[in-house]
N, C-alpha and C positions, 0 to 999 in steps of 0.2 A: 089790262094790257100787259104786255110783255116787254122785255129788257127793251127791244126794237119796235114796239109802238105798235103792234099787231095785238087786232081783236083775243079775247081769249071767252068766248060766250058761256055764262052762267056757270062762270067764276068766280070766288071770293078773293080778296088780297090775302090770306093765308093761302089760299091754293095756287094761287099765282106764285108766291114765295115756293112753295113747296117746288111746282111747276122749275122755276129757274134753278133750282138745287139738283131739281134729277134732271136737266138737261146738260149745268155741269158736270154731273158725276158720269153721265152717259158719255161726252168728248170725250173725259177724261180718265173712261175707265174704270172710274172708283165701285166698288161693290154696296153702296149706298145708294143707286140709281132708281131698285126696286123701290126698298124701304119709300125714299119718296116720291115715286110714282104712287103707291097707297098712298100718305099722307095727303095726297093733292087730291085723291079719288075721294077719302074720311071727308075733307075738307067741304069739296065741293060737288059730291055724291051724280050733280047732272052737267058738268062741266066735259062739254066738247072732246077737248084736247087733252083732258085727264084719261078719259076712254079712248082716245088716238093714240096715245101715249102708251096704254097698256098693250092697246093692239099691235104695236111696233115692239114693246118687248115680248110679248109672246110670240112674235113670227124669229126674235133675232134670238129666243133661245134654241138649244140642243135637244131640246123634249118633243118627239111629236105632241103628246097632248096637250103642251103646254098653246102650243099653234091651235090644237083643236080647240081646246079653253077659251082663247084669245077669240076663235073664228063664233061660234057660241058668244061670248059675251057681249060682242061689239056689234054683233047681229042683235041680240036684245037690246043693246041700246039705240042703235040705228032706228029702230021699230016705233022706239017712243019720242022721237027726235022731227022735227019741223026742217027741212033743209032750210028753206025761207030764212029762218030764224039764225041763221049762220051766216059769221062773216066769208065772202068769196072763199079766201087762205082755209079757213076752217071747214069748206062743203069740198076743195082742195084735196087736204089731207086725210080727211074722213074714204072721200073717195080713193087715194091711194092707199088708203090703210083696209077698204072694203077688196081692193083688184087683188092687193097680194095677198088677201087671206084666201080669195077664191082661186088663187094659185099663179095670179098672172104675175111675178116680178119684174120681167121686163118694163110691163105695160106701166106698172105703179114705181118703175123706178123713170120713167118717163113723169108720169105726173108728180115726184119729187124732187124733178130738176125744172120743172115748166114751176114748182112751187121758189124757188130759189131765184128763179129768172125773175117772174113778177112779182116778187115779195123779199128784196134783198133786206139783208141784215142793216140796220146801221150801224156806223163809226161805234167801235167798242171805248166804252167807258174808262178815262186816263187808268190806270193801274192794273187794270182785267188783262190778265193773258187770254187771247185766242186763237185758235187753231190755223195755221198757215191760210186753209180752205175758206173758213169764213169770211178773212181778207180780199177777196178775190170775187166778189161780191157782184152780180151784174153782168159779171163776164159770160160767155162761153163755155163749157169744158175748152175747145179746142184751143182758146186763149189762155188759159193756167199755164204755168208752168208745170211740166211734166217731170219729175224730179226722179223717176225712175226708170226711164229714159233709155240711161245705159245698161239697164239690166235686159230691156225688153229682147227677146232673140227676134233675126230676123227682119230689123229694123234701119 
């Protein structure tokens, strides 16, 4: 399971650890997100969300073949993967990480907000800094607050 109590299928708790370290380094930027997104893959070589995980960072770098890479890989693992055997959130993610490597972003950034809506985060644990966004948990887009607002032209 994960910080927020979500499945994490044929995961080990080192790869789950790994797991929560490259998700904070991903919020947060940090240039250790790769390193442990590997670390989670070593760890737990048939873990779900280790391979969603890679496939989202090969779409969000600047390489095209880093995307091809990504599109290739997660295609061989999809291949040896049971849906069945997936929690909902995980056959979810899987599928929006299959849409936009087949190019559709729109469509998969649809099914990453439909993943947010039925699968909120929970309450962050007392001392965790978290990101404005994850607070807001449940809501809408249309219900955020829109903090950029005054920049938008036209509005």
């Amino acid at each position: 399971m994960d910080r927020h109590a979500h499945a994490l299928s044929r995961t080990g708790d080192e790869a789950a650890r790994h797991y929560e370290r490259a998700l904070d380094a991903l919020l947060f930027f940090r240039a250790e997100v790769a390193d442990e997104a590997q670390a989670m893959a070593a760890a737990s070589p048939h873990s779900v969300m280790a391979h969603v995980f890679d496939a989202y960072l090969g779409l969000l770098g600047t390489e095209e073949q880093e995307a091809a890479d990504a599109r290739r890989s997660f295609g061989a693992f999809r291949s040896t993967v049971d849906p069945a055997g997936l929690s909902p959130r995980e056959r979810m993610h899987a599928a929006a990480a299959q849409t936009w490597l087949d190019g559709n972003m729109s469509r998969a950034g649809e099914i990453l907000g439909e993943i947010s809506t039925e699968y909120p985060p929970r309450r962050p644990r007392p001392g965790r800094r978290t990101p404005d966004r994850l607070l807001h948990r449940g809501r809408s887009a249309a219900a955020r607050p829109d903090r950029w607002r005054a920049f938008r032209v036209g509005r």
